[in-house]
N, C-alpha and C positions, 0 to 999 in steps of 0.2 A: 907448783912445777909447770901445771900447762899455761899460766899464764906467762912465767918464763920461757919458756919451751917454742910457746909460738905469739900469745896475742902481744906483745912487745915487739914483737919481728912484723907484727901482720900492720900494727898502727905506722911502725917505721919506714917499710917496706914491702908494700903488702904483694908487690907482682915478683920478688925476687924467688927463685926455685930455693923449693926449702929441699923438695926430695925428686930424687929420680928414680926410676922404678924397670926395672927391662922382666918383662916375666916370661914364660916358659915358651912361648910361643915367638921371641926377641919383640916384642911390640914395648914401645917407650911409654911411659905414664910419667909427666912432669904433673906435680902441684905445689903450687904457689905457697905461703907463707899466709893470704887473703882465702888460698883454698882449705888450708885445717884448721882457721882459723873459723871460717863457716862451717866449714862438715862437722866437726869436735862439737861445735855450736849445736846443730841439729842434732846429733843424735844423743845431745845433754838434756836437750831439752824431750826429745820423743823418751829419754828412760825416765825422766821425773814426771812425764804424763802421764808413766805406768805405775806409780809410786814410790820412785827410788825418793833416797835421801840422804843426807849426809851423813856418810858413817855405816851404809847399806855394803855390800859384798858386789861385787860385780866382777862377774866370771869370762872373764874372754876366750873365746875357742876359737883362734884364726891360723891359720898359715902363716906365714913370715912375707907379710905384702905390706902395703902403707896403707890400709886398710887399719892395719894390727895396730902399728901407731896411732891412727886417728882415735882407735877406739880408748888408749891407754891417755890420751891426752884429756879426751871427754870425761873419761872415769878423773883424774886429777882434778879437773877444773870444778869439776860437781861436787867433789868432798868422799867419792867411792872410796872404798878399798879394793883395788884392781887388784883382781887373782887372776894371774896369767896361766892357761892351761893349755897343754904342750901338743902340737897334732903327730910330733916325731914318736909318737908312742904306739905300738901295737894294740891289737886284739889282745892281744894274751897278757 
């Protein structure tokens, strides 16, 4: 899936906007197709220096930013099983 998702768009086109982002504050965040394409890259590689592996649990706890994506693309590409965990949840 992440290599569908992004590294196929990133080899074809790697400067075209994959995502646009306006966050709370209305400030714009564009990144590239060459952008998750790197980030997804890095933080695949900084969880298997901590000894993830294919076939490991990996737990995501974000907000709904492209952040959240980057993370669930890295988790596909490595072989994880991406547990998406929800921040719309209370205390209680």
């Amino acid at each position: 899936i992440g290599v569908s998702c992004c590294d196929i768009h990133a080899k074809e086109n790697p400067n075209k906007t994959a995502i646009i982002y306006e966050d709370a504050d209305s400030k714009i965040k564009k990144y590239s197709f060459k952008d998750i394409f790197l980030l997804s890259n890095k933080l695949s590689n900084v969880l298997k220096s901590f000894g993830m592996k294919t076939g490991d649990r990996f737990a995501i706890f974000l907000s709904q930013q492209p952040e959240t994506l980057i993370a669930h693309i890295a988790g596909y590409k490595s072989g994880f099983i991406n547990v998406p965990l929800f921040t719309l949840f209370g205390t209680e």
